[in-house]
MOPAC internal coordinates of N, CA, C and O (Angstrom, degrees):
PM7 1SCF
backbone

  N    0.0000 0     0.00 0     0.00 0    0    0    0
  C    1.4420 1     0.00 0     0.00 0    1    0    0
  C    1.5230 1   107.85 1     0.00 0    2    1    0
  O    1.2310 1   121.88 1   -39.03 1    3    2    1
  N    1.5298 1   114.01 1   140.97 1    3    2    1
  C    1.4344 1   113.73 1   164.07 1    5    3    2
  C    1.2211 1   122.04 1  -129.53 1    6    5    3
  O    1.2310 1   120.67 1   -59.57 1    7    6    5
  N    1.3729 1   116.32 1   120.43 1    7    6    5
  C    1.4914 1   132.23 1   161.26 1    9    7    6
  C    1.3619 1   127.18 1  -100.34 1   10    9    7
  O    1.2310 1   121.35 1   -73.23 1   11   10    9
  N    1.3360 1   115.01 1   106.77 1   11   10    9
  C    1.1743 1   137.71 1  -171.97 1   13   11   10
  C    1.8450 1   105.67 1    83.42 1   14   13   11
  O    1.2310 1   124.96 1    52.43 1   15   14   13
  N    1.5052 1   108.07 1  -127.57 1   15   14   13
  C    1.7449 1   106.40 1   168.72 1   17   15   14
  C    1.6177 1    92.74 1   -84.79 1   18   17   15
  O    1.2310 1   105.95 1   161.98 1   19   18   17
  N    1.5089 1   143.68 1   -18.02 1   19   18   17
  C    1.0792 1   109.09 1  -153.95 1   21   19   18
  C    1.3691 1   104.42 1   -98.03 1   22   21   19
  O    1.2310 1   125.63 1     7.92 1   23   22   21
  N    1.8163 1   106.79 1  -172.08 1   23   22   21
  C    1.4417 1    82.16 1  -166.83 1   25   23   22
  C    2.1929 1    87.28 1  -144.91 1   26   25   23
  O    1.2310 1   135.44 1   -40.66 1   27   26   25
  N    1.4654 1    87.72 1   139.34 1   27   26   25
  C    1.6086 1   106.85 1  -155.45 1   29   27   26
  C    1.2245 1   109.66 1   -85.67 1   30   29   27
  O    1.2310 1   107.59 1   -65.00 1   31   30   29
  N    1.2825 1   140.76 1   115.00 1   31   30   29
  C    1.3082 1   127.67 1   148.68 1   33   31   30
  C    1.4252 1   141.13 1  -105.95 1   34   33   31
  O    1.2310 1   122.14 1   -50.04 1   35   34   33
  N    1.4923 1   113.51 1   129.96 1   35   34   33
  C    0.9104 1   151.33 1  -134.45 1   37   35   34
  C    1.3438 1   108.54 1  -118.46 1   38   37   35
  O    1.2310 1   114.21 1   -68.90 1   39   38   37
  N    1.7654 1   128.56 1   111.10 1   39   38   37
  C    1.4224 1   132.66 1   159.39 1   41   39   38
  C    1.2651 1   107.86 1   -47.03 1   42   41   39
  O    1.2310 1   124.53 1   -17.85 1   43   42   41
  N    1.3766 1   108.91 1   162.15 1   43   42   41
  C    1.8184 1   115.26 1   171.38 1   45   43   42
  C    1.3818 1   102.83 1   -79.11 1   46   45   43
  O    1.2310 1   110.83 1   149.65 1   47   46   45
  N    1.6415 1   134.86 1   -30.35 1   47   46   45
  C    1.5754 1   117.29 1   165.38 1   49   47   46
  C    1.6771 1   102.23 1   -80.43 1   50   49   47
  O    1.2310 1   108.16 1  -174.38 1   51   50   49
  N    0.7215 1   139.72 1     5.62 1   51   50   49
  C    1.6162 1   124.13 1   162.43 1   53   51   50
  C    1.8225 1   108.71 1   -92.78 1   54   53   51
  O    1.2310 1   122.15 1   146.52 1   55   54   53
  N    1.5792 1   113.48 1   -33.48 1   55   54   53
  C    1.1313 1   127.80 1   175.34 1   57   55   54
  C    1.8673 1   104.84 1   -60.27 1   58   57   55
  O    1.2310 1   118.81 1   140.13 1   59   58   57
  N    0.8539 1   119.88 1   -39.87 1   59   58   57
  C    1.9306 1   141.57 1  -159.53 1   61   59   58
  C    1.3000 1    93.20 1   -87.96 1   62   61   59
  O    1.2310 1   105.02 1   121.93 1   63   62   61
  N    1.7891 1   145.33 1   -58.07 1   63   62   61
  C    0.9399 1   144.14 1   149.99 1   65   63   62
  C    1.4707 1   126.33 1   -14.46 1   66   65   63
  O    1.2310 1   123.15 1   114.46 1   67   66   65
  N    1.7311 1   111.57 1   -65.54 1   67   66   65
  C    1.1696 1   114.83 1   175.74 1   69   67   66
  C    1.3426 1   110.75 1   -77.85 1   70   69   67
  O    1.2310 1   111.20 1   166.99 1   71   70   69
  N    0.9176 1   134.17 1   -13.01 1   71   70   69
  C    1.1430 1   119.47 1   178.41 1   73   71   70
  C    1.2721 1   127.67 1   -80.55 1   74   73   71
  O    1.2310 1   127.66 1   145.79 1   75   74   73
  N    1.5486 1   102.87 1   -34.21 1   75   74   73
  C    1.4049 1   117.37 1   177.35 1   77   75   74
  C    2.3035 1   111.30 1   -69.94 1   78   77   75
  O    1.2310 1   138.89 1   169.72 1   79   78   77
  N    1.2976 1    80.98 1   -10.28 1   79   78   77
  C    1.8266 1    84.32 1   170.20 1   81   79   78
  C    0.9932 1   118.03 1  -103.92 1   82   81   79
  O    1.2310 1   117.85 1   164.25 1   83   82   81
  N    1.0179 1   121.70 1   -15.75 1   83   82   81
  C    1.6871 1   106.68 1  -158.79 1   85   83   82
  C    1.8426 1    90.68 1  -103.85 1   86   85   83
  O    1.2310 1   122.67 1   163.32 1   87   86   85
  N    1.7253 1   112.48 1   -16.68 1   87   86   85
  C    1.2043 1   107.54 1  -177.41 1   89   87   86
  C    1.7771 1   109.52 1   -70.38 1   90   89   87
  O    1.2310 1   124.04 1   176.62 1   91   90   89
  N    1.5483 1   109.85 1    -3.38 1   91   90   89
  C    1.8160 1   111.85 1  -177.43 1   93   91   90
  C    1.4647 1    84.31 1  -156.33 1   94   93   91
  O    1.2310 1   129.40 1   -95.27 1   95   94   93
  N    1.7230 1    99.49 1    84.73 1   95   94   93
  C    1.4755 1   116.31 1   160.84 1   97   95   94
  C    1.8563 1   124.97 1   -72.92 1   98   97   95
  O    1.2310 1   114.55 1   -43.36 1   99   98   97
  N    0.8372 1   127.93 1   136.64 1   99   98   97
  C    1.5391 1   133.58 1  -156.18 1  101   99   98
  C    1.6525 1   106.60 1    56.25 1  102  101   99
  O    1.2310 1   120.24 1  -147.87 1  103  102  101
  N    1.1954 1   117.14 1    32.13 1  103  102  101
  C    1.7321 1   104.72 1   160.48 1  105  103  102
  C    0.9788 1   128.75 1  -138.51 1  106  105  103
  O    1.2310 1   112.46 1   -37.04 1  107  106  105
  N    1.4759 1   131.84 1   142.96 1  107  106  105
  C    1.5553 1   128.85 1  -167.27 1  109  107  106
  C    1.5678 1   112.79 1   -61.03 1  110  109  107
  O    1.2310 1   105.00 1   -69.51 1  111  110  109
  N    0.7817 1   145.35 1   110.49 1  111  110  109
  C    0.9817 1   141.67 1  -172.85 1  113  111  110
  C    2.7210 1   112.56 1  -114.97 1  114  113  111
  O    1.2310 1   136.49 1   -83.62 1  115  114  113
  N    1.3160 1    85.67 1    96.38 1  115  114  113
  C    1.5290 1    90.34 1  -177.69 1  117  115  114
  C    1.4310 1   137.42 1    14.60 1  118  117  115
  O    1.2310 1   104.25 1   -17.57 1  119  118  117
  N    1.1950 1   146.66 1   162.43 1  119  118  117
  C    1.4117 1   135.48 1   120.57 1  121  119  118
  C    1.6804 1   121.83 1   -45.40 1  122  121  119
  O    1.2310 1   142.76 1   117.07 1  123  122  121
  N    2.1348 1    73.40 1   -62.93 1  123  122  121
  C    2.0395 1    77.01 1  -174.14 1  125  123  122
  C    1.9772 1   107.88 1   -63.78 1  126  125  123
  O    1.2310 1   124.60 1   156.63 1  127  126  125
  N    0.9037 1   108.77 1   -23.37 1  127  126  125
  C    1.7700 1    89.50 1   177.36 1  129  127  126
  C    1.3370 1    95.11 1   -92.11 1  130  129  127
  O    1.2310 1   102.43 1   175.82 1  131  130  129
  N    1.5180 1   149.77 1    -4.18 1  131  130  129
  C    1.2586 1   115.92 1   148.65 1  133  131  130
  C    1.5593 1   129.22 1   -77.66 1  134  133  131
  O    1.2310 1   126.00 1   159.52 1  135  134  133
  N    1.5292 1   106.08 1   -20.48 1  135  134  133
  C    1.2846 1    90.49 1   166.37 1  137  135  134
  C    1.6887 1   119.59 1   -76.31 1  138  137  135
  O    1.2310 1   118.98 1   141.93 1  139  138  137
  N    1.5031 1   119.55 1   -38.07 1  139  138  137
  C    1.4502 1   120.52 1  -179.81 1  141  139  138
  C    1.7503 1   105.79 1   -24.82 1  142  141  139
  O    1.2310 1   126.15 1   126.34 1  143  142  141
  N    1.1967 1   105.78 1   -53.66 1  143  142  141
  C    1.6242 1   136.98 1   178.07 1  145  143  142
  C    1.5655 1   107.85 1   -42.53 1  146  145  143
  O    1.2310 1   111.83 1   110.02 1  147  146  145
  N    0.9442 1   133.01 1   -69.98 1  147  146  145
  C    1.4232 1   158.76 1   145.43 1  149  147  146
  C    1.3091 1   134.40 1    -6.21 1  150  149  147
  O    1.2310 1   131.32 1   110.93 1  151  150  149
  N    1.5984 1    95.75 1   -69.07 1  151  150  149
  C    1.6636 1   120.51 1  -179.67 1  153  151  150
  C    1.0259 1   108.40 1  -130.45 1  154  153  151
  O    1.2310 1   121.06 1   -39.87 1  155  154  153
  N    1.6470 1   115.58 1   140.13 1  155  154  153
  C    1.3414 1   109.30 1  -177.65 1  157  155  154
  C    1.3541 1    94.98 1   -94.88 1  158  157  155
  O    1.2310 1   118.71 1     5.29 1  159  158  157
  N    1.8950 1   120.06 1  -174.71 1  159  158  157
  C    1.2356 1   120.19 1  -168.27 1  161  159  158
  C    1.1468 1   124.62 1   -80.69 1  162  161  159
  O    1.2310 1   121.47 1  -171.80 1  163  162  161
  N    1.3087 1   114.79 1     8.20 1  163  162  161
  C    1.4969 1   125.57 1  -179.41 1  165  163  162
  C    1.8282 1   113.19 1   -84.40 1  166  165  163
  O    1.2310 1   135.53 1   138.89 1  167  166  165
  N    1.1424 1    87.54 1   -41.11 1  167  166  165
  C    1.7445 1   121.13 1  -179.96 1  169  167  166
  C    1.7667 1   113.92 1   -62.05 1  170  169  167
  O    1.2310 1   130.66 1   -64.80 1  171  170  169
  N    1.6511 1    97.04 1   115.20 1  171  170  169
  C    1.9963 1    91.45 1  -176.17 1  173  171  170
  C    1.4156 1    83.90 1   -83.75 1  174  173  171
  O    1.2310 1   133.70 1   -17.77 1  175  174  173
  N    1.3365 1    91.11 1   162.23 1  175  174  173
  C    1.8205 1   105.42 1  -171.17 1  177  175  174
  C    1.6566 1    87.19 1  -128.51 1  178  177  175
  O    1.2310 1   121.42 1   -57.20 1  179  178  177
  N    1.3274 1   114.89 1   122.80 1  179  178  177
  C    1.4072 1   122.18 1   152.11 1  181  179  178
  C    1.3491 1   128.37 1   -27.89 1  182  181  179
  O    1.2310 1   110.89 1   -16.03 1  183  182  181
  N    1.6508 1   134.74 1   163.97 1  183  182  181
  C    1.2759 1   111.04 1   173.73 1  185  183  182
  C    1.4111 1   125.99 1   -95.48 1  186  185  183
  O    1.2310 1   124.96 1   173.08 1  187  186  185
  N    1.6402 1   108.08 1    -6.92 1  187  186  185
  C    1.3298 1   114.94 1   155.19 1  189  187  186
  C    1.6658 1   123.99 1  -110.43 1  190  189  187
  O    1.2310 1   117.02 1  -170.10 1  191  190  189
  N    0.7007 1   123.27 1     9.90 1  191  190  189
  C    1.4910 1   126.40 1   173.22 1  193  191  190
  C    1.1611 1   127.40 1    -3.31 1  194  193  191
  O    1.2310 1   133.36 1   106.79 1  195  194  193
  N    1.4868 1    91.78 1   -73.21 1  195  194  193
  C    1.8854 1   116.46 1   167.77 1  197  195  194
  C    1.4811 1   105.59 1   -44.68 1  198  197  195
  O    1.2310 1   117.47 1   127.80 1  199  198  197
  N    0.9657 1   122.41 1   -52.20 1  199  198  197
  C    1.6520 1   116.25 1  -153.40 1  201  199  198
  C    1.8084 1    91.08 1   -81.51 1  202  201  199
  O    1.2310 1   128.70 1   129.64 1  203  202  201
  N    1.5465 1   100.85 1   -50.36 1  203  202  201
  C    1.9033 1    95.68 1   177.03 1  205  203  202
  C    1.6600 1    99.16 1   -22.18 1  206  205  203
  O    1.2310 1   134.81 1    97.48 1  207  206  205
  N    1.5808 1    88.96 1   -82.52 1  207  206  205
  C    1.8433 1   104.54 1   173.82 1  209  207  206
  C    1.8445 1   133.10 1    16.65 1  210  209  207
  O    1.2310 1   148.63 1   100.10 1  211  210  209
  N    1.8035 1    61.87 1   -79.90 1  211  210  209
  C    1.9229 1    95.56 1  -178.70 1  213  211  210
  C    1.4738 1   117.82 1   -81.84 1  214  213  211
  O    1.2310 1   122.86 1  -179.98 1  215  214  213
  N    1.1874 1   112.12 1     0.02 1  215  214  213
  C    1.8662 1   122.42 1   179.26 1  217  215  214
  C    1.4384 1    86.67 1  -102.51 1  218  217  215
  O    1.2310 1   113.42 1   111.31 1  219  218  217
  N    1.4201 1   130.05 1   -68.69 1  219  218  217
  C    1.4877 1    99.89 1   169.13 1  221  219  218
  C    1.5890 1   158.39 1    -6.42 1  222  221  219
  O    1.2310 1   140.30 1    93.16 1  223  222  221
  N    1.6534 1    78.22 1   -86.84 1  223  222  221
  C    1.6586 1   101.73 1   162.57 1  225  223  222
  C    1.4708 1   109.61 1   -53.86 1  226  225  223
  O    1.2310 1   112.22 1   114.47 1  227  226  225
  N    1.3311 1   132.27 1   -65.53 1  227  226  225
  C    1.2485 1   115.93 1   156.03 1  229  227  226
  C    1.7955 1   137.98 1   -13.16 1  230  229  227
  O    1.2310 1   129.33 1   116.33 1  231  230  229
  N    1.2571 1    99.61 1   -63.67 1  231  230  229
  C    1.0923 1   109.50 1   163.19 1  233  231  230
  C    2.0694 1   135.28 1   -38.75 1  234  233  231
  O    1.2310 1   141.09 1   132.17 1  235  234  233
  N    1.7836 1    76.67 1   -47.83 1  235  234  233
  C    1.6138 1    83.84 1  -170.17 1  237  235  234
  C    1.5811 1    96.69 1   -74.98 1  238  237  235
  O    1.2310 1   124.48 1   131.29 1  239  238  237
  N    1.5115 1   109.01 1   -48.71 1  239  238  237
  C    1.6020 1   125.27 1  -171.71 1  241  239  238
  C    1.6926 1    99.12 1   -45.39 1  242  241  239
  O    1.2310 1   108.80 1   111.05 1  243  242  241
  N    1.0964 1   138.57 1   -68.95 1  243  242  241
  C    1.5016 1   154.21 1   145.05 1  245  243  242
  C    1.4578 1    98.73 1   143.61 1  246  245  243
  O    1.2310 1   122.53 1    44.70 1  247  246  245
  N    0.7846 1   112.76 1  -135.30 1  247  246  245
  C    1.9393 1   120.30 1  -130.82 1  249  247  246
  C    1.7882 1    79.11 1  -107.54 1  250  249  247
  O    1.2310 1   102.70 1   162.43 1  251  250  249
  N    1.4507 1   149.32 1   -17.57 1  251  250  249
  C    1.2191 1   113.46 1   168.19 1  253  251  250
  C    1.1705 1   105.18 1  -138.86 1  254  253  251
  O    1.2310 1   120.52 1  -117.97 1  255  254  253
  N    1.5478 1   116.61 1    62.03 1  255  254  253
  C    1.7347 1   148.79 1   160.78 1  257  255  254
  C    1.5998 1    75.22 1   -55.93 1  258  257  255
  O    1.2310 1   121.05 1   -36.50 1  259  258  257
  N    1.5166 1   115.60 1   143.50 1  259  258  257
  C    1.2513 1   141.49 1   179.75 1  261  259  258
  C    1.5826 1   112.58 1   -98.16 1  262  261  259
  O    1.2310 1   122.31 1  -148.01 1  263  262  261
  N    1.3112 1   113.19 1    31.99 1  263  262  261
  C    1.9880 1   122.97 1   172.53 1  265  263  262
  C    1.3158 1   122.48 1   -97.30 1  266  265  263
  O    1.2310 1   120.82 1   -67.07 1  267  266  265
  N    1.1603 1   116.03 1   112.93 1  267  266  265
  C    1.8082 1    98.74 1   175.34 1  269  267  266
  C    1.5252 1    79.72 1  -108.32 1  270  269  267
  O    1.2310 1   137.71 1    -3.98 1  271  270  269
  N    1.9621 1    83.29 1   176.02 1  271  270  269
  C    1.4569 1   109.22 1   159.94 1  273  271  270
  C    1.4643 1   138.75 1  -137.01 1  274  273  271
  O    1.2310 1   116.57 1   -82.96 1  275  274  273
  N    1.1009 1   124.13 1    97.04 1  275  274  273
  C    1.2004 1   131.14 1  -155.52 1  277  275  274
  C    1.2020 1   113.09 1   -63.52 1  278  277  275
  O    1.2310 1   119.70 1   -73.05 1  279  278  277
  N    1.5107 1   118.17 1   106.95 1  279  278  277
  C    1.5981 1   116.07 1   176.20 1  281  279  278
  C    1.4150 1   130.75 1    -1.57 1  282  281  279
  O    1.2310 1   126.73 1   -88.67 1  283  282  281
  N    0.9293 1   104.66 1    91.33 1  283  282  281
  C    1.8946 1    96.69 1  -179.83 1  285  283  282
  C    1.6111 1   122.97 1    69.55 1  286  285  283
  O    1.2310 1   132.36 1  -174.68 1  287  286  285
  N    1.1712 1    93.72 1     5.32 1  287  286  285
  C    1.5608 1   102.34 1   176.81 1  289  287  286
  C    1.7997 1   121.40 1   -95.06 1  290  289  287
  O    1.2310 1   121.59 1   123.61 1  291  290  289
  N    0.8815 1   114.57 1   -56.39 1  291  290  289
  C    1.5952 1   151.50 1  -173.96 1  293  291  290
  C    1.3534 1   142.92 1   151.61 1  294  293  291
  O    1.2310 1   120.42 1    55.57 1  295  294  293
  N    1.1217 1   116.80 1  -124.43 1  295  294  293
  C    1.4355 1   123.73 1   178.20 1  297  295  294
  C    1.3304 1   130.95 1  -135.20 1  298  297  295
  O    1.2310 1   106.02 1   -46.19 1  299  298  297
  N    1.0060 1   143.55 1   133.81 1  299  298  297
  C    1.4923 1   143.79 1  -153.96 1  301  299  298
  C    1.3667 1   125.18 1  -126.23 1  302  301  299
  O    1.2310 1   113.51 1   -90.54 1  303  302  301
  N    1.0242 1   129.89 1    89.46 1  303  302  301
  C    1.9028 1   124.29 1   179.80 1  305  303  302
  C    1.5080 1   113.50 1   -61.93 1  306  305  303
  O    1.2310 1   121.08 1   -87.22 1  307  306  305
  N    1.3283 1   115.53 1    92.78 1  307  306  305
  C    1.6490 1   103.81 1  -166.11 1  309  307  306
  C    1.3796 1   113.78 1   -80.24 1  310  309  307
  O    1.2310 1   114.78 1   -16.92 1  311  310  309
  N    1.4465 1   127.51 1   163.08 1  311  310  309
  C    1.5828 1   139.64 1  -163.47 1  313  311  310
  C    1.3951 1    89.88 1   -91.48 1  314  313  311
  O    1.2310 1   113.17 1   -60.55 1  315  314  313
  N    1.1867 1   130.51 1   119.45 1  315  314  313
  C    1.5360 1   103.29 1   150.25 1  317  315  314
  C    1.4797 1   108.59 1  -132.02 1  318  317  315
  O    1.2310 1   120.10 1   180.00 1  319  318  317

């Protein structure tokens, strides 16, 4: 991935994350359907995973990555 000149790299669950948001921009979109997404059913999923995940991607994206998170709801790719 590239943002700006630099150039981002990105796990395939950080890759699977974004993808799964930006494909339903302005909508909450789960934990459990981000993990469904994620892990298949064979796979134990940690109890924070997702958020590990999303502190990442955050991270790389930087400080005004376009994600909120709605209290207890999920996660949101916002339009702006």
């Amino acid at each position: 991935m590239i943002r700006g000149d630099a150039r981002i790299d990105l796990t395939a669950s950080e890759w699977a994350l974004l993808e799964a948001l930006i494909q339903h921009p302005g909508m909450i979109v789960s934990k459990a359907r981000l993990e469904e997404r994620l892990y298949s059913f064979s796979e134990e999923i940690g109890s924070n995973a997702i958020e590990v995940h999303m502190s990442r991607l955050r991270e790389k994206l930087g400080a005004d990555a376009v994600f909120e998170t709605p209290c207890g709801l999920g996660y949101r790719f916002r339009r702006d």
